[in-house]
SESENU-613224 format. One line per field, with one value per residue (C-alpha): residue number from 1; residue in three letters; x, y, z. Coordinates in pm, whole numbers, always signed. Layout:
BEGIN
nr <- NUM ...
rest <- ALA ...
x <- X ...
y <- Y ...
z <- Z ...
REM end
This chain:
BEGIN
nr <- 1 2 3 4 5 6 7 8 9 10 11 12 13 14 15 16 17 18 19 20 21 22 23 24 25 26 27 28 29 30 31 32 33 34 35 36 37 38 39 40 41 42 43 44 45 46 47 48 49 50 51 52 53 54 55 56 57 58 59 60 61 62 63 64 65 66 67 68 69 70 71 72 73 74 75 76 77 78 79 80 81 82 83 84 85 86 87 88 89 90 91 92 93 94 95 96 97 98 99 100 101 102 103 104 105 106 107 108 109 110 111 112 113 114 115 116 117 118 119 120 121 122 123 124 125 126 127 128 129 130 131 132 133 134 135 136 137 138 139 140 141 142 143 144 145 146 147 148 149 150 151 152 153 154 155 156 157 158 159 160 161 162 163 164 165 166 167 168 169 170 171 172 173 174 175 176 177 178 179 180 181 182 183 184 185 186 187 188 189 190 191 192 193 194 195 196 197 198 199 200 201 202 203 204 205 206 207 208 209 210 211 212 213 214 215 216 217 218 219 220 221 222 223 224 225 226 227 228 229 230 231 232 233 234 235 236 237 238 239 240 241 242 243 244 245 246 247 248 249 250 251 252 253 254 255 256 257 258 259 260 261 262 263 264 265 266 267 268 269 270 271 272 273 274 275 276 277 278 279 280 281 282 283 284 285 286 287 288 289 290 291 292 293 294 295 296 297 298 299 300 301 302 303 304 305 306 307 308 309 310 311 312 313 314 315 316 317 318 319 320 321 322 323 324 325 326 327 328 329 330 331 332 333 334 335 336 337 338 339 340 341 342 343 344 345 346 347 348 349 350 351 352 353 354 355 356 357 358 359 360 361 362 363 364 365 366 367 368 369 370 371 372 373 374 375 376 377 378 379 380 381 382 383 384 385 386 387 388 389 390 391 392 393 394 395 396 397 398 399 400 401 402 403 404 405 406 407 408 409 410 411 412 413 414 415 416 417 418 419 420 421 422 423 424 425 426 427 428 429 430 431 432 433 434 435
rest <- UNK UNK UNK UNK UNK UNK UNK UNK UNK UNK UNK UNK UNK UNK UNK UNK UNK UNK UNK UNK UNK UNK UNK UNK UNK UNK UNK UNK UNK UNK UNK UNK UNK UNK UNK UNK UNK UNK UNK UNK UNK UNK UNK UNK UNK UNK UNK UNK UNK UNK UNK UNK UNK UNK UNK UNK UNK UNK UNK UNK UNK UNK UNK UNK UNK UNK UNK UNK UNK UNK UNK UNK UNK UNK UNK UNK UNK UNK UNK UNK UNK UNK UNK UNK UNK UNK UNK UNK UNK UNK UNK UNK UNK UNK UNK UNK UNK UNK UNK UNK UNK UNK UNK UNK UNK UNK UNK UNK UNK UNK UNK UNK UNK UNK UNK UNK UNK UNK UNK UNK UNK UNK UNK UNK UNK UNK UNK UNK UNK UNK UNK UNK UNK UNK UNK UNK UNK UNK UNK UNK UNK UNK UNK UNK UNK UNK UNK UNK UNK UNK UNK UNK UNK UNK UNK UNK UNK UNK UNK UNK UNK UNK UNK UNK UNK UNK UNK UNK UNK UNK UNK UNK UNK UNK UNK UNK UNK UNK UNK UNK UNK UNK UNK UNK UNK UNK UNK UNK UNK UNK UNK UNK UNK UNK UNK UNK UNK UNK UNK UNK UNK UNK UNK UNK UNK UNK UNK UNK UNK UNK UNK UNK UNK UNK UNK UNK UNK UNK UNK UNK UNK UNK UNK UNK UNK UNK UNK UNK UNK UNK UNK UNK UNK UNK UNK UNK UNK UNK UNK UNK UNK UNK UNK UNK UNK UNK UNK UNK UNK UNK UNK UNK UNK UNK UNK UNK UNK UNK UNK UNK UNK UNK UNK UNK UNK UNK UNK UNK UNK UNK UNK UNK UNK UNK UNK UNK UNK UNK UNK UNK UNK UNK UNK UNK UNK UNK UNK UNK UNK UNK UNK UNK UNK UNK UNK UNK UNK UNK UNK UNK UNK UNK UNK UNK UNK UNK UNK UNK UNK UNK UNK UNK UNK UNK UNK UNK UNK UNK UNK UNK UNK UNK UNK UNK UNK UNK UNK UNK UNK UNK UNK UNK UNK UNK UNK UNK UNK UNK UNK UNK UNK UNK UNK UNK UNK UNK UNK UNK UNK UNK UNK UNK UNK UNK UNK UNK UNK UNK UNK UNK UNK UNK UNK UNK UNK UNK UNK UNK UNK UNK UNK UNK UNK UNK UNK UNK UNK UNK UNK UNK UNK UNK UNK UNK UNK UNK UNK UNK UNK UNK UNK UNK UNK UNK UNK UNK UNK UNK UNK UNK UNK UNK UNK UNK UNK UNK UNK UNK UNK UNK UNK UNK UNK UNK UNK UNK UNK UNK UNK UNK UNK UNK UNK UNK UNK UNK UNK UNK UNK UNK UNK UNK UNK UNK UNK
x <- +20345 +20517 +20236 +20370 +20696 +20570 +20639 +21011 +21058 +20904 +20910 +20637 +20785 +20529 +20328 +20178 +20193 +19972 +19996 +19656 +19763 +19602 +19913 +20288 +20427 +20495 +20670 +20478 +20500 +20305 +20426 +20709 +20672 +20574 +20868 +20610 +20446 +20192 +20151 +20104 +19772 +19635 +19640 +19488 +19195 +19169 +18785 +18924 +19119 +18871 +18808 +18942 +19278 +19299 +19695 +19834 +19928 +20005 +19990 +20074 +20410 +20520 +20816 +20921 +21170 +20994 +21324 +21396 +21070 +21016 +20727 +20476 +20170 +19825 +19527 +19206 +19081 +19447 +19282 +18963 +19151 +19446 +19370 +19209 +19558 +19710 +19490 +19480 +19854 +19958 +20134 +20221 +19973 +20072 +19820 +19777 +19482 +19479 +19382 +19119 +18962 +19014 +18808 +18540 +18537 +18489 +18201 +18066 +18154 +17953 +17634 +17666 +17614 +17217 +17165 +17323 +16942 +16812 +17089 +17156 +17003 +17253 +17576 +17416 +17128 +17203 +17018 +17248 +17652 +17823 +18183 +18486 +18736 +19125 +19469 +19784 +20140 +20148 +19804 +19938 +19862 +19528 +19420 +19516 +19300 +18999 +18969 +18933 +18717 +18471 +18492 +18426 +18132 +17950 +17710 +17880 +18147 +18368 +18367 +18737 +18851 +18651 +18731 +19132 +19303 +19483 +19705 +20054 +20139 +19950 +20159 +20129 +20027 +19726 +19642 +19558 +19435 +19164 +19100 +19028 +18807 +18625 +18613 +18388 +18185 +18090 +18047 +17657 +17713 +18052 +18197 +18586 +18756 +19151 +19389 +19772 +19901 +20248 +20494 +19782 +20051 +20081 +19903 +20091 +19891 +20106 +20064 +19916 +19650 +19541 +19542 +19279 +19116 +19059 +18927 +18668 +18554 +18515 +18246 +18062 +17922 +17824 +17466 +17473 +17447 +17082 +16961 +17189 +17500 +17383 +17359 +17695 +17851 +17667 +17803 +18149 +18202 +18218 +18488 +18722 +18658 +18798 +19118 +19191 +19164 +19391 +19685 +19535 +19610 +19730 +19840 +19485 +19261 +19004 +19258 +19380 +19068 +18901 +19217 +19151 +18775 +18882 +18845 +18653 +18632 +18420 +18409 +18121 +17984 +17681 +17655 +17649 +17819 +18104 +18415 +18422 +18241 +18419 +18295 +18444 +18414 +18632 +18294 +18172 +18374 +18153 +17733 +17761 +17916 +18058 +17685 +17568 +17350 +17304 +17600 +17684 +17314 +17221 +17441 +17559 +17429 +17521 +17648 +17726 +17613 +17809 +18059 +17860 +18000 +17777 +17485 +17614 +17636 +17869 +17779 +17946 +18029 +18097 +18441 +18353 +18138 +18346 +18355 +18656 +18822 +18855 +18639 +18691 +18531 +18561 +18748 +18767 +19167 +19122 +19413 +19543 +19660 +19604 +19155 +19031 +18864 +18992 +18779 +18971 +18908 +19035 +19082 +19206 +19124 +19351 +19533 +19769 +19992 +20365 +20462 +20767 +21022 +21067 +20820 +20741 +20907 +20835 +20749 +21050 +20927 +20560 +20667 +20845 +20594 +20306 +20612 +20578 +20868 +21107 +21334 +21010 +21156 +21486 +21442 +21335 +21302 +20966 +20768 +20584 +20432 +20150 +20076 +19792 +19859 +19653 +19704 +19576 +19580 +19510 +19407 +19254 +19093 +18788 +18438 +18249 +17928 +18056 +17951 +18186 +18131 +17890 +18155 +18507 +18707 +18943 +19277 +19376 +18997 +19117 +19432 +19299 +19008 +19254 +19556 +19267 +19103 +19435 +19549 +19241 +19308 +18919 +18635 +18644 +18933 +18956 +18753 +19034 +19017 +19253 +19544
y <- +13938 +13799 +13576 +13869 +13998 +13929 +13551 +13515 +13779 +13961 +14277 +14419 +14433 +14278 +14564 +14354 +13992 +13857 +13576 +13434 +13153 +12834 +12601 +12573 +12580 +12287 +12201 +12150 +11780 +11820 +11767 +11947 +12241 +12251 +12353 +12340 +12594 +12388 +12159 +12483 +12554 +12272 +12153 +12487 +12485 +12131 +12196 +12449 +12122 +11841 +11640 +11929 +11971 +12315 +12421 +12743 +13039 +13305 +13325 +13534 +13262 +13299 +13452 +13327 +13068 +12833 +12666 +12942 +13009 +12751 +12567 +12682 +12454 +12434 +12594 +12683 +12893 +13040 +13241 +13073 +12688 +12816 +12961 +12676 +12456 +12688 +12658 +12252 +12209 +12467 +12635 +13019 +13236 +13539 +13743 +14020 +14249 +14160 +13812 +13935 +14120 +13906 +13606 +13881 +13977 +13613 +13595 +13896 +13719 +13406 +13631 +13786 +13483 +13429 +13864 +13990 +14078 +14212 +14499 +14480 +14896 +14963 +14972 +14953 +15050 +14802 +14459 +14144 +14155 +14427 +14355 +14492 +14431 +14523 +14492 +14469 +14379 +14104 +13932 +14089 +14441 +14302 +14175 +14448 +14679 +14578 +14703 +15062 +14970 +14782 +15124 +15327 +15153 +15090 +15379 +15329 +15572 +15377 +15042 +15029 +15237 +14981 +14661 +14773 +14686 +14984 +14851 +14916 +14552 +14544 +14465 +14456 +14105 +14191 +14452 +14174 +14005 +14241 +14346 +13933 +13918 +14261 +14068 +13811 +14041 +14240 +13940 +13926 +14278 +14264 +13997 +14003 +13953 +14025 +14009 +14024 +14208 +14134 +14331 +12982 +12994 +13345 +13556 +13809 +14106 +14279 +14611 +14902 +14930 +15187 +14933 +14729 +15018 +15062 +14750 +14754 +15070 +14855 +14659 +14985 +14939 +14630 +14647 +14876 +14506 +14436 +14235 +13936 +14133 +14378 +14072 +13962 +14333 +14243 +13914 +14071 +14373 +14223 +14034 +14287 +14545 +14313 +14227 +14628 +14635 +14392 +14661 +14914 +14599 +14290 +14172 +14224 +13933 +14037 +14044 +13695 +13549 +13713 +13498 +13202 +13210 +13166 +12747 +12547 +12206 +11905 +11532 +11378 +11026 +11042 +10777 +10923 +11277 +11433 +11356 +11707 +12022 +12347 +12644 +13002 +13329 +13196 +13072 +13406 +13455 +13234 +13300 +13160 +12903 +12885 +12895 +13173 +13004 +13050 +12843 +12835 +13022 +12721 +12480 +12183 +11986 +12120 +12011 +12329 +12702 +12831 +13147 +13478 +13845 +14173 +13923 +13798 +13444 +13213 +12824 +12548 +12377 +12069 +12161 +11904 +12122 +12428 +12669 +12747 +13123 +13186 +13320 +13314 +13489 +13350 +13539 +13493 +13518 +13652 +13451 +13274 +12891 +12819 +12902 +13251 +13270 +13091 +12965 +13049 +13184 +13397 +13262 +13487 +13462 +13306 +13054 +12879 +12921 +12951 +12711 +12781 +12629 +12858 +13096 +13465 +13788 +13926 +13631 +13656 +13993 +13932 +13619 +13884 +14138 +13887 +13717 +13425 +13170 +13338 +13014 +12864 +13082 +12982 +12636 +12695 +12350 +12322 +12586 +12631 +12931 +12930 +13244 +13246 +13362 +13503 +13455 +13466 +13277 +13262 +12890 +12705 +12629 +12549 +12475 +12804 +12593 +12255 +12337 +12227 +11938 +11970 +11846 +11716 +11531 +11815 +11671 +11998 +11972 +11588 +11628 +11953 +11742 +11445 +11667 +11843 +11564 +11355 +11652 +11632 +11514 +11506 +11536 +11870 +12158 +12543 +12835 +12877 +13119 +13401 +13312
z <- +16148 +16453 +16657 +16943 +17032 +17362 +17260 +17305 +17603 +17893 +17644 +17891 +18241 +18487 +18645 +18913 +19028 +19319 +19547 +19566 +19825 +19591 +19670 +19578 +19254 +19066 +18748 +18418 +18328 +18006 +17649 +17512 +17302 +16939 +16662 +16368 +16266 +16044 +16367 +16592 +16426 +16301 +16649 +16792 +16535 +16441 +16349 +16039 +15911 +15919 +15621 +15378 +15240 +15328 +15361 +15618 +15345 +15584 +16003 +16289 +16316 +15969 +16014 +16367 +16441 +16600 +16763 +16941 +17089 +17419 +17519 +17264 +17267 +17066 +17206 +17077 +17366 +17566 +17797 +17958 +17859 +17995 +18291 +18409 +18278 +18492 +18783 +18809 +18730 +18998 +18690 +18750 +18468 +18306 +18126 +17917 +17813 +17486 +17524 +17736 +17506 +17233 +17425 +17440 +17059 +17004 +17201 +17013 +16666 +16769 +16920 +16559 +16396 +16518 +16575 +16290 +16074 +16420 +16480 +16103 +16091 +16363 +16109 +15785 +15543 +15258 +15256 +15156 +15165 +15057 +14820 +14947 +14735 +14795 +14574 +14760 +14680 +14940 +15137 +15480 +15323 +15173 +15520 +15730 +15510 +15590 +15895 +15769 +15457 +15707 +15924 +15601 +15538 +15859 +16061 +16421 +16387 +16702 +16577 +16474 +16786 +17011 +16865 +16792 +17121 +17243 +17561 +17648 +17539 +17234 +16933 +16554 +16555 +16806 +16571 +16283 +16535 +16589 +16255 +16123 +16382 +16316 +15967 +16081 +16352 +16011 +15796 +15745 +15630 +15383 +15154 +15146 +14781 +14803 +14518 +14584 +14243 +14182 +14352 +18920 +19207 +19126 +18853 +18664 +18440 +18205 +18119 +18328 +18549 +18283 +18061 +18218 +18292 +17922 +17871 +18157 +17966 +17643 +17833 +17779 +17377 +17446 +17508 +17127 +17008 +17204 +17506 +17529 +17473 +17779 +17949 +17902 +17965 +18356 +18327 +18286 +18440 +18803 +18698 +18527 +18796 +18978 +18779 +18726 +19108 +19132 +19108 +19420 +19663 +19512 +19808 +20012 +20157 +19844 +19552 +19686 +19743 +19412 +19197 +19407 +19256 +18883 +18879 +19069 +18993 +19076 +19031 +18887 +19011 +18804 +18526 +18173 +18339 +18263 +18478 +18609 +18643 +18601 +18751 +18914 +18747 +18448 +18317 +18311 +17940 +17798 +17689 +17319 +17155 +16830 +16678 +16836 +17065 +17402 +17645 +17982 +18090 +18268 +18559 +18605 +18885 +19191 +19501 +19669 +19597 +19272 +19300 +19309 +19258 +19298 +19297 +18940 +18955 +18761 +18609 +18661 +18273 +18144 +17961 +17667 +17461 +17558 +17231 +17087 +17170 +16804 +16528 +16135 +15819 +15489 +15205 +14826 +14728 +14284 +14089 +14350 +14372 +14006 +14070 +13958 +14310 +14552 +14912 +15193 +15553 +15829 +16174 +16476 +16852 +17164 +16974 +17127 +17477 +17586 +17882 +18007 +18332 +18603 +18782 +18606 +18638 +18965 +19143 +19452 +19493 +19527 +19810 +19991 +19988 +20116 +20358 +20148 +20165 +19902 +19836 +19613 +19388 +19360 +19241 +18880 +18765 +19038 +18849 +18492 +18365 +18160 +17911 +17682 +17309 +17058 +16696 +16311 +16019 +15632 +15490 +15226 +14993 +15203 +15025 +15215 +15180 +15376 +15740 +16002 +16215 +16541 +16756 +16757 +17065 +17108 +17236 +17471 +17657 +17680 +17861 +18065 +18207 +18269 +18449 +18600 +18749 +18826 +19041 +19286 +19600 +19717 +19537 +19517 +19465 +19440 +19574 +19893 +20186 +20104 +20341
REM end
């Protein structure tokens, strides 16, 4: 139930780290880590905690000492939020597959949400929800169920195999992960009843390049879901070819300059606009938000020509109204907390990062490789590292008919556009020349 074992230790060596040549280092000035469990997530999904008095039963952290992990901080989107953290900080970023994927299943679970009647024939014949009810000695062993009683059920024989990641760093954790939010891809279809019965100076990808490879082929069912998702599998698949790439020639003029490309960002002097515009292929992760509506189809106002790959081309965003990198489903817990049913919801997705002091496994010998100067990484107090984290949790009770709200001042897009914004030096920042 660990959040990952990834958390604590490089467990997965790095396979490949690249230089894109974005600036030096610098040290993370940001606030210190969380020690709180309760405070972890209730910062990371502060929506799922708004004007209820929902309580954390169970999480991916529940049986982690938080004291001993450093520089753990809330986040309701790790990988896209982080990445661009990462990028206007000058923090190092370490990333793994599975929070790639998982920002994708999200974006699945919230192009469910307005498609599900349309592809409904597509996994099953029944009209309505579907029960699935499951007794377990503890609600770990309910939960993790699901998974194959939703595959049991459904006509699309891969759905468990595709949505399970299946990486060289995934870990028990991810696989909860990706079964809560195969939960809530297959919600219009199933309601879930459980009863416990007593008893950016330098990137790093973990893994293998096989790895990535795998999850470039992933891209591959998603136009099973209809038109939009097809769209989004276009919208994608110049970007992770790219990343899997990355370990032919990380040190080439392409891999440098492709890395470079994540974040862009630009000031705003228009009144009533946002402070800055973010835009780079990082924006490509996003085509719904949290309503299953259509998000980031359409630019900002531009000043220049946005970032194009294979004639794909990427928006520039207002962060504000970014959606979150999580999705939830709601469950019914029989005999629990004093009720006979009990309201309560999933959540799992990219929640929450690790910053740490000092630059990333690997780093000295990617400097010396691209004849970089190899004493920036000898002074560990002038770097950060920045690694997105995925995680899940169980919480309630929660009212399943109280919507949430529309939109909520999220303190992490606060501070990201502020560091973000403070760290310009013109008007405009990112999308170098590959040295």
């Amino acid at each position: 139930m660990l959040l990952s074992s990834l958390l604590l230790t490089a467990a997965s060596a790095a396979a490949v780290v690249i230089i894109p040549g974005g600036g030096d280092p610098k040290p993370y000035t940001g606030a210190a880590g969380l020690t709180s469990e309760n405070a972890y997530f209730r910062e990371s999904a502060p929506y799922e905690f708004f004007n209820n008095s929902a309580e954390l039963i169970m999480t991916s952290l529940s049986v982690t000492n938080m004291s001993t992990a450093p520089g753990l901080r809330p986040s309701g989107d790790s990988f896209v939020r982080g990445a661009i953290q990462a990028w206007g900080e000058h923090l190092h970023l370490v990333v793994r597959p599975d929070e790639v994927w998982f920002t994708i299943l999200v974006q699945m679970n919230f192009y469910m949400l307005s498609h599900a009647e349309e592809i409904r024939s597509l996994f099953v014949d029944h009209e309505g929800q579907e029960e699935i009810y499951i007794e377990d000695y503890t609600w770990y062993d309910v939960l993790i169920r699901f998974k194959d009683e939703i595959q049991k059920r459904v006509k699309t024989d891969w759905l468990l195999d595709w949505i399970t990641p299946n990486f060289s760093t995934t870990t028990d954790s991810d696989i909860m992960t990706a079964n809560i939010l195969m939960m809530g891809l297959s919600k219009a279809y199933f309601k879930y009843i459980g009863k416990q019965v007593c008893g950016l100076p330098s990137v790093t990808l973990l893994g293998t390049a096989s790895d990535w490879t795998k999850l470039l082929a992933k891209l591959d069912r998603l136009p099973d879901f209809g038109v939009e998702p097809a769209e989004y599998k276009a919208r994608l698949r110049p970007i992770l070819t790219r990343i899997a790439a990355s370990f032919d020639d990380p040190d080439s003029a392409e891999t440098r300059l492709f890395w470079n490309q994540i974040v862009n960002a630009e000031a705003s002097h228009m009144c009533g606009a946002p402070p800055v515009y973010v835009s780079g292929w990082i924006t490509g992760f996003y085509y719904w938000n949290d309503n299953g509506r259509p998000f980031a189809r359409t630019d900002g106002p531009p000043r220049r020509p946005r970032l194009a790959l294979d004639g794909v081309e990427y928006p520039a965003l207002d962060l504000t109204f970014a959606p979150v990198g999580y999705a939830r489903a709601p469950f019914i817990m029989k005999d629990f907390g004093g009720m006979e049913e009990f309201p309560a919801y999933v959540a799992a997705g990219g929640l929450g990062k690790q910053i740490t002091e000092g630059p990333p496994e690997g780093y000295r010998e990617a400097l010396e490789r691209t004849g970089g100067d190899v004493k920036m990484a000898e002074d560990g107090t002038g770097h950060g590292t920045l690694r997105p984290l995925s995680g899940w949790m169980l919480y309630g009770p929660v009212d399943h008919e109280v919507a949430q709200p529309q939109y909520m001042e999220e303190d992490e897009l606060l501070e990201i556009l502020f560091l973000t914004k403070q760290g310009m030096t013109e008007e405009t920042c990112g999308l170098f020349a590959a040295p």
